[in-house]
C-alpha atoms as one frame of an Amber mdcrd trajectory, in Angstrom:
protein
   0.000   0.000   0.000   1.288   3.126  -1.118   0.989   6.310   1.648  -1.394
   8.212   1.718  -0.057  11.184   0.201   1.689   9.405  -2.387   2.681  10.951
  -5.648   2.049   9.311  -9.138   4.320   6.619 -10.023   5.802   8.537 -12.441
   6.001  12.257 -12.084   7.214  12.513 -15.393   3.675  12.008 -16.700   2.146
  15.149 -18.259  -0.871  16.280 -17.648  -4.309  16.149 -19.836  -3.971  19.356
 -22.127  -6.000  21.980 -21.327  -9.056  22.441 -23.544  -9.948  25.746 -24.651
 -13.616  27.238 -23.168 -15.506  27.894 -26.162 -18.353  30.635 -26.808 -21.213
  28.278 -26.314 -20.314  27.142 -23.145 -19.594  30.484 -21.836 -23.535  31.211
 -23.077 -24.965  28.755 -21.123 -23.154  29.193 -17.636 -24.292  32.881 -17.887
 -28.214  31.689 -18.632 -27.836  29.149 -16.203 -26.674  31.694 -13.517 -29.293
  34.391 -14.935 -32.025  31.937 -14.792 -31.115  30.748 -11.322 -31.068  34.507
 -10.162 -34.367  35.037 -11.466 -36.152  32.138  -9.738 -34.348  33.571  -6.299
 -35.436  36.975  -6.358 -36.453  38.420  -3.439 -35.336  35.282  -1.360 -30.802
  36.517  -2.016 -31.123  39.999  -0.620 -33.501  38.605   2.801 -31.920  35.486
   3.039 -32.780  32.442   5.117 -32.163  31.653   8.750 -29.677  34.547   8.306
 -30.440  37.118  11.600 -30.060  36.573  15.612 -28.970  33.926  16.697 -29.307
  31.516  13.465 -27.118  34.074  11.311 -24.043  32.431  10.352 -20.945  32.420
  12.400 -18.830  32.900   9.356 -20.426  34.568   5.764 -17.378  33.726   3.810
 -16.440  30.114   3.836 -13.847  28.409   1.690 -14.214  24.972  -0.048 -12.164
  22.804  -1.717 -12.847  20.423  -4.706 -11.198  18.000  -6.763 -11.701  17.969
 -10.622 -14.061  15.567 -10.912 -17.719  16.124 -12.041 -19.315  14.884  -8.739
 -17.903  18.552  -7.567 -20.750  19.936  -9.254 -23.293  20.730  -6.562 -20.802
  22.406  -4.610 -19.706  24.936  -7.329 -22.972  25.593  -8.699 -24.279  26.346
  -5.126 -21.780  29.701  -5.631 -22.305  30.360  -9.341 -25.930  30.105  -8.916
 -25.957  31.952  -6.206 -27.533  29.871  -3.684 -25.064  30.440  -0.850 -26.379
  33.717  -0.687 -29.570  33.010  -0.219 -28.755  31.199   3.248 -26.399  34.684
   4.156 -22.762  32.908   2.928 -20.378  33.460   0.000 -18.665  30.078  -1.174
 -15.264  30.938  -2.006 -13.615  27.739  -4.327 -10.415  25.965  -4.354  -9.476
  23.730  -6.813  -7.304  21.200  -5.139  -4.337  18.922  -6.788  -4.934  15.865
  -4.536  -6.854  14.172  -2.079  -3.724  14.371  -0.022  -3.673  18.251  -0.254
  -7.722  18.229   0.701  -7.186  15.891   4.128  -4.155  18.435   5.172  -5.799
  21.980   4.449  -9.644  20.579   6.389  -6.824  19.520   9.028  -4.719  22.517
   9.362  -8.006  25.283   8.444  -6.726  26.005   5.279 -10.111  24.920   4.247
 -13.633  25.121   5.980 -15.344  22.664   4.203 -14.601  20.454   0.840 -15.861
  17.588  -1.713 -14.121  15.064  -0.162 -14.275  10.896  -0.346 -16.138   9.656
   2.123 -13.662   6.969   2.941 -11.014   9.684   3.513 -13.069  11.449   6.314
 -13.171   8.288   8.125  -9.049   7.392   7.712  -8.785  10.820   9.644 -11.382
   9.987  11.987  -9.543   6.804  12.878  -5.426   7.899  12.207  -5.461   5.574
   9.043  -5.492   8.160   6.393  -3.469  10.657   7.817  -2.778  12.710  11.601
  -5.886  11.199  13.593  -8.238  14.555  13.777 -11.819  13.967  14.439 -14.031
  14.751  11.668 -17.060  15.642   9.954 -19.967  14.339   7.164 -22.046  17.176
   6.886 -23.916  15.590   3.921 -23.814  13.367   0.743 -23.055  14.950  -2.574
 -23.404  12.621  -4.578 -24.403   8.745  -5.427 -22.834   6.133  -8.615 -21.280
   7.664 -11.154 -17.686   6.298 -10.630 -15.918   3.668 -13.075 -13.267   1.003
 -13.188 -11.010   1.311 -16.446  -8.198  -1.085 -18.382  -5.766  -0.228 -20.065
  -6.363  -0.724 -24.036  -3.260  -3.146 -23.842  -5.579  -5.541 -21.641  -8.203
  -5.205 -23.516  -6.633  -5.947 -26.865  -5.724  -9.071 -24.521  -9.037 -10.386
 -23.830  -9.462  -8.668 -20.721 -12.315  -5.894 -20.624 -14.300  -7.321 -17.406
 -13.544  -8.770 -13.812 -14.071 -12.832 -15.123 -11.690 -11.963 -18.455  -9.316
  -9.697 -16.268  -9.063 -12.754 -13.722  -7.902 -15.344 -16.635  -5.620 -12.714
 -18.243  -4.077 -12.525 -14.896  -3.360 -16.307 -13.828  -2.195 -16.650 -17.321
   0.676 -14.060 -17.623   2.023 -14.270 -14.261   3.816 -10.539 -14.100   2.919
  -7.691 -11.836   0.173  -5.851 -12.677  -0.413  -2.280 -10.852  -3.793  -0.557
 -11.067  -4.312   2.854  -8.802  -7.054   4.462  -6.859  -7.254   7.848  -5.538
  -6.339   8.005  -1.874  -5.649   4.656   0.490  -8.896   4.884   2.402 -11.391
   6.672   0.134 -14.067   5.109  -2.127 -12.423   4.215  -5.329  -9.761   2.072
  -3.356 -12.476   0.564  -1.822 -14.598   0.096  -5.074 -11.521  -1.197  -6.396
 -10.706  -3.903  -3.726 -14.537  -5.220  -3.518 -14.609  -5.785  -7.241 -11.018
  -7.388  -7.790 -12.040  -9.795  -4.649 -15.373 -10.251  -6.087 -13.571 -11.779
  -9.095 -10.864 -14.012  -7.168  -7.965 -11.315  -7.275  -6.596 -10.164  -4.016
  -5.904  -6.468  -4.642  -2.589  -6.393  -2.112  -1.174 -10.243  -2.866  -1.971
 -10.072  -6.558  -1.371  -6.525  -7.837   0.424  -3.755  -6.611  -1.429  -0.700
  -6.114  -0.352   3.054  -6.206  -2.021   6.520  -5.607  -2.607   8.673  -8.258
  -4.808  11.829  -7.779  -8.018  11.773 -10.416  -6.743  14.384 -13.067  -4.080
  12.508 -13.544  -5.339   9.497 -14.289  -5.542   9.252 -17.967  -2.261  10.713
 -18.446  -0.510   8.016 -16.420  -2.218   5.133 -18.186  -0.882   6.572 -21.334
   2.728   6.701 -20.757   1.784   2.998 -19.211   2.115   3.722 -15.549  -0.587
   1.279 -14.603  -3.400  -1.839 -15.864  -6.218  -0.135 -14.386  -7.591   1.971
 -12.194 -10.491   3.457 -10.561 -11.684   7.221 -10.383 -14.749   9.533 -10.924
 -15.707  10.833 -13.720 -14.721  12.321 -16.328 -11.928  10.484 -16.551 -13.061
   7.085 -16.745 -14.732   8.345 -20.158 -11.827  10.788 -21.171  -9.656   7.176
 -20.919 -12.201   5.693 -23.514 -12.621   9.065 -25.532  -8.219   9.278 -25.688
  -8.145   5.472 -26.937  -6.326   4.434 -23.848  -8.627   2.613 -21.814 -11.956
   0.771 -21.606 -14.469   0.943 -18.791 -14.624  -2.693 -17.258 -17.289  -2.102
 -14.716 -19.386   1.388 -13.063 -19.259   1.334  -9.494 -22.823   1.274  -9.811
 -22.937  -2.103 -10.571 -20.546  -2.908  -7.748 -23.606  -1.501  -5.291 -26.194
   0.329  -7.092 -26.505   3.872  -5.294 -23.863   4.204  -3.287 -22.160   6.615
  -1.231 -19.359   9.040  -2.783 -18.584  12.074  -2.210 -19.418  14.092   0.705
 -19.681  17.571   2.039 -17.005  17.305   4.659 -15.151  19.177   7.489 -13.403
  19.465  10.825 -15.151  18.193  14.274 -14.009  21.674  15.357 -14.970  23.856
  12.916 -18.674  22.219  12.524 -18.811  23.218  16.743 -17.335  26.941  16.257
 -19.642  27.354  13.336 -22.983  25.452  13.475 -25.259  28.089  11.928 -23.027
  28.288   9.017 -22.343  24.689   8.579 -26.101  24.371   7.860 -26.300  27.161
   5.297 -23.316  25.279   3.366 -25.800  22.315   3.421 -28.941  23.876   2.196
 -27.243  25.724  -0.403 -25.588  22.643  -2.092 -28.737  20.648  -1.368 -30.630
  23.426  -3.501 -28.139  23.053  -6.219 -28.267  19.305  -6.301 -32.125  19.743
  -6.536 -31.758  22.100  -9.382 -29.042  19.633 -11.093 -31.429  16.619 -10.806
 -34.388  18.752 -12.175 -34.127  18.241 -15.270 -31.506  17.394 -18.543 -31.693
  20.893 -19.388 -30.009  21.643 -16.154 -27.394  19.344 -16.282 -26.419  20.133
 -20.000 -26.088  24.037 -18.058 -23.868  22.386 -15.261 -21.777  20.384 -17.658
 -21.144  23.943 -19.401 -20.242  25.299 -16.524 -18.099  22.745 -14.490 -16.007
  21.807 -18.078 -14.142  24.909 -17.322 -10.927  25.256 -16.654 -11.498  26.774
 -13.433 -12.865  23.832 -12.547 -12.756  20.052 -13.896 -11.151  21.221 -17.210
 -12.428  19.289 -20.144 -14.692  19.270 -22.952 -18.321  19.655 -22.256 -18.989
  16.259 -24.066 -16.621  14.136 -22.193 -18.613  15.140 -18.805 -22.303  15.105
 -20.757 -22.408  11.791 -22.007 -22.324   9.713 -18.813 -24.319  12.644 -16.118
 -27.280  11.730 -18.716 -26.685   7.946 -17.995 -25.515   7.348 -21.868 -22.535
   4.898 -21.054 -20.020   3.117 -23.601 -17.525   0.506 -22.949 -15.053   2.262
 -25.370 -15.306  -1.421 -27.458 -18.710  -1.218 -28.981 -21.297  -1.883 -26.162
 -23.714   1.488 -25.332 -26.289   1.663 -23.115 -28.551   3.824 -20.821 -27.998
   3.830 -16.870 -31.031   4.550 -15.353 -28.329   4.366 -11.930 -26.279   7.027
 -13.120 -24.452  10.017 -11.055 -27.412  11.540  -8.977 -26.935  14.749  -6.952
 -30.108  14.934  -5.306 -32.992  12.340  -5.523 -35.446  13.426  -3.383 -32.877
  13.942  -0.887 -31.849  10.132  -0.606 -28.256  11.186  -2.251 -27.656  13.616
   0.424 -28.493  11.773   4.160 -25.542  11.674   5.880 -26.228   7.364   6.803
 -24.778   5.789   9.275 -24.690   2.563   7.874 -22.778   4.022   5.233 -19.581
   5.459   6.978 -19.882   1.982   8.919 -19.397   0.176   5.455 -16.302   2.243
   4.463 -14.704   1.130   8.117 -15.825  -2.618   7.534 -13.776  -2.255   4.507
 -10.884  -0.702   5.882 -11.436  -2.998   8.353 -11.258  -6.457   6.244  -7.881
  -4.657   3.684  -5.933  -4.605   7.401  -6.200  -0.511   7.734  -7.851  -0.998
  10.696  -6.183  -3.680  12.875  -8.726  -3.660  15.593 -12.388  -3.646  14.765
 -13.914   0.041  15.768 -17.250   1.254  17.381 -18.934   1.422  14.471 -22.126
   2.697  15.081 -20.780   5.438  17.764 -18.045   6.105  15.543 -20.406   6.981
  12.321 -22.742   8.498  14.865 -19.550  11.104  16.046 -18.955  11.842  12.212
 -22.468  11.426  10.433 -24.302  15.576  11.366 -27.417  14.261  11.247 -29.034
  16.677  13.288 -27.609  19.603  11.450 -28.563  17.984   8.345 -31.980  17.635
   9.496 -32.736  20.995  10.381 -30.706  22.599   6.510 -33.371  19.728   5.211
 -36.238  21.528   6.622 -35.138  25.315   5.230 -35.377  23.308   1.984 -38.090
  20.984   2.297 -36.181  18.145   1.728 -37.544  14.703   2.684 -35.176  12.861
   4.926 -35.213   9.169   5.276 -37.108   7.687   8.581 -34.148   5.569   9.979
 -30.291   6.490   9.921 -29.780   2.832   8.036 -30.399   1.444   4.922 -29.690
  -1.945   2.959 -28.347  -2.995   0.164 -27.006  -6.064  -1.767 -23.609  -5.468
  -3.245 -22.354  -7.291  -6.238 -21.153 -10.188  -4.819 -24.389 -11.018  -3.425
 -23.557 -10.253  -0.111 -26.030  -7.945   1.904 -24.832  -4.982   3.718 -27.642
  -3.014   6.260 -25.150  -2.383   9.136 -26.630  -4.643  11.609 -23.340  -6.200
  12.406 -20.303  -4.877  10.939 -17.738  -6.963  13.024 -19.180 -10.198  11.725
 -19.511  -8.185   8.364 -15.948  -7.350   7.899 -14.503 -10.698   9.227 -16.789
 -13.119   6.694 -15.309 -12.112   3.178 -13.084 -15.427   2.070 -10.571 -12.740
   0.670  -9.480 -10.565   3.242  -5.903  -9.258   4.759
């Protein structure tokens, strides 16, 4: 296992070139943010829960992302100006790693950020990073992740988990494939579905760090077999002829948790009132993404800049409207494709999902002790907070903190007991 703030295997990798914003684009952020202004009106300049004691304990708060299109909600909540209707300004900064994220919520570089749920709880627990306890304000998003080979496999034979498995006992080499950040979700993703097949991800492969822009660039100069990221860049690996998507995390376990608004235990208890702005501003935009297609062809516009993920317009389009391709033929439509919103079921902060992320760590030999789960989630998971942004937006929330699901293995998962949960997968640490 590489560290957790590892640096690409090869540094000499350059990075995707920058694609130029063209007029259209610019067009369509400015109706978007136009259009969003007009159905506030009246609502920015009084604000919400913004006077006595509810005002916000800090109006300017600063937020990191990552490049990746699951940022969305949170930078549309400040070009659409919905952090002002809750009395905040969102002030974004694009970060280079995951690594870089974890150290500025830790040192209060940052207030808040899009952040892997995984990676709150490797701080929360010392496995990720300096143990510093932390916070889930909400869920940003559910799906819309992807596991890609290189071209090189697939040319091979191997362009899915059975194929990869074959190609594997049959050329007996090392094979590297690289995830994000040691505890966050596309590790994870990408240890459940190379176990799922018969691989063990840390006796059969080696596996290295590589932050998501970077991706593509480093399966290109041949760097790794596979790996697993957000989108775009699962696509962009298809779209550049250097990869194939072998399987959407989506399939792995069909809604799950990703991203997550996240911060510091400390600054959620200095700044409580603002903390639950932050939330009902990016639940707003999440329920203006999920809306309707128009509105995500605006927020495709507008995240494709450079300022933010980078990339053509397309690349991100194609898969937030659940049209998928394999990059060897095979289309389809995902009705279980990246969600923002959903009624609010994307955004409940679980806690049988930040229990599931510590099974995992848990069975890979992060943890070496099994936790509390359920008070340790319940310390992390803002429910209450959550609750309360969910009201200023009439947002449904679910009856019961828990939820179930069967994951791709066949194996069901509904946090009832995680110790016996972790400790029964056949391939394990």
């Amino acid at each position: 296992m590489e560290a957790a703030n590892a640096l690409p295997h090869n540094n000499q990798a350059t990075a995707v070139a920058t694609d130029q914003v063209d007029t259209k684009r610019r067009h369509l952020v400015q109706t978007a943010a136009l259009a969003a202004g007009a159905s506030m009106s009246g609502l920015v300049g009084a604000g919400a829960w913004a006077a006595g004691s509810d005002q916000p304990e800090k109006t300017e708060v600063r937020i990191g992302f990552i490049p990746l299109t699951d940022c969305a909600s949170v930078v549309m909540a400040s070009v659409l100006g919905f952090d002002k209707k809750y009395g905040i300004k969102i002030v974004l900064s694009k970060e280079a790693s995951w690594a870089a994220v974890r150290d500025k919520l830790a040192n209060g570089e940052l207030d808040a950020a899009h952040v892997l749920s995984g990676l709150i709880y490797g701080v929360q627990m010392g496995i990720g990073g300096q143990k510093k306890d932390m916070a889930i304000l909400m869920g940003l998003n559910q799906n819309g992740q992807a596991i890609t080979l290189s071209r090189k496999l697939a040319d091979k034979g191997a362009v899915d988990g059975p194929s990869l498995a074959k190609l594997m006992a049959r050329e007996r080499r090392e094979y590297t494939f690289a995830q994000t950040f040691p505890t966050g979700t596309h590790a994870m993703w990408l240890y459940y579905w190379l176990a799922a097949n018969g691989i063990h991800p840390l006796k059969d492969a080696k596996v290295i760090t590589v932050p998501p822009p970077q991706m593509v660039a480093n399966m290109r100069v041949g760097n790794m077999d596979g790996f697993c990221v957000g989108e775009p860049w699962g696509h962009r690996a298809i779209v550049d002829g250097v990869g194939i998507t072998a399987a959407t995390t989506q399939e792995i376990w069909k809604d799950h948790p990703e991203k997550v608004l996240g911060a510091s235990a400390e600054f959620v208890a200095k700044h409580p009132n603002t903390c639950r702005a932050m939330i009902a501003a990016v639940l707003e935009a999440g329920k203006w993404i999920d809306a309707s297609l128009a509105n995500r062809n605006k927020m495709a516009a507008t995240i494709a800049d450079k300022s933010y993920v980078n990339t053509s317009k397309d690349v991100i389009e194609q898969r937030i409207m659940g049209r998928y391709q394999n990059g060897l033929g095979k289309t389809w439509d995902d009705p279980n494709y990246m969600k923002f919103y959903n009624d609010g079921l994307v955004n409940f902060p679980y806690l049988s999902d930040g229990m599931w992320f510590m099974t995992q760590h848990r069975r890979w030999g992060l943890l070496k002790t099994d936790p509390d789960y359920l008070a340790v989630a319940s310390a992390v998971s803002q429910i209450a907070l959550y609750k309360e942004a969910a009201a200023m937006t009439k947002t449904s929330v679910p009856k019961e903190p828990f939820r179930s699901s069967t994951l791709c293995d066949g194996t069901l998962w509904d946090g009832k007991n995680p110790k016996a949960y972790a400790a029964a997968f056949k391939i394990r640490a």
